[in-house]
N, C-alpha and C positions, 0 to 999 in steps of 0.2 A: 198709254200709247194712243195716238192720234187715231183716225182714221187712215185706212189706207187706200188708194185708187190704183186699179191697173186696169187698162184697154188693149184690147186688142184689134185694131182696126179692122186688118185685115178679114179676120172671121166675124166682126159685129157685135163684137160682144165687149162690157165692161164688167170687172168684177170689182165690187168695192165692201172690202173687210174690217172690221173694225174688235178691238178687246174686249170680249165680254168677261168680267170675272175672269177666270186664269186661261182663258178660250178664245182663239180668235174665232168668228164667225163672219160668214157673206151678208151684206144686206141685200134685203131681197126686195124690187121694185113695189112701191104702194100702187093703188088701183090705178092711181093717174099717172103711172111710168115711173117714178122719180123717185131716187135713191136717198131715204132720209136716213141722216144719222140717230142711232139711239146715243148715241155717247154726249152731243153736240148736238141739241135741238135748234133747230133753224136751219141747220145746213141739209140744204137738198142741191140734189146734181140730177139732172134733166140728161142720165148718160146717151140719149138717142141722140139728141141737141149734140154733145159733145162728138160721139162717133160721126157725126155727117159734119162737122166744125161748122157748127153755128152756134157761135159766141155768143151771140147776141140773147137768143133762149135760154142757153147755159146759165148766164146774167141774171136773167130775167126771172128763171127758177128758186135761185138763188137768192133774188131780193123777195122771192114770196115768199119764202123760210124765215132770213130775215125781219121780217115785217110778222110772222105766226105771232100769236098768243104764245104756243109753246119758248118760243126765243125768247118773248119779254119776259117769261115768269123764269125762264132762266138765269138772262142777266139779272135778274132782279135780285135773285136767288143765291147768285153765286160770286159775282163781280160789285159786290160789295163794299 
């Protein structure tokens, strides 16, 4: 099962869950803010960027995950 994303604007808060083993679990922000997936390396969500709708950060976050060591040893790894 994918990642899952839910916001709440309103109160400022993102919660973003993912399948661990038979569990879902929250992920919980790394030092520099940013919601990285364990399931799906590379994918980071910059959810502060996202709650104030600034796309452009959200983007941006996104391409540094993308661009990680961790993403490439994954494609490398799995997309075969």
């Amino acid at each position: 099962m994918p990642p899952a994303t839910s916001s709440c604007p309103s109160s400022g808060c993102a919660i973003w869950c993912e399948l661990r083993q038979s569990d879902c679990g929250e992920i919980v922000p790394a030092a520099e803010g940013l919601l990285k997936s364990g399931v799906f390396p590379g994918l980071w969500l910059d959810a502060a960027a996202l709650l104030r709708g600034d796309l452009k950060a959200v983007l941006a976050a996104l391409r540094r995950g993308l661009n990680s060591p961790h993403h490439a040893q994954f494609v490398s790894t799995n997309l075969r």
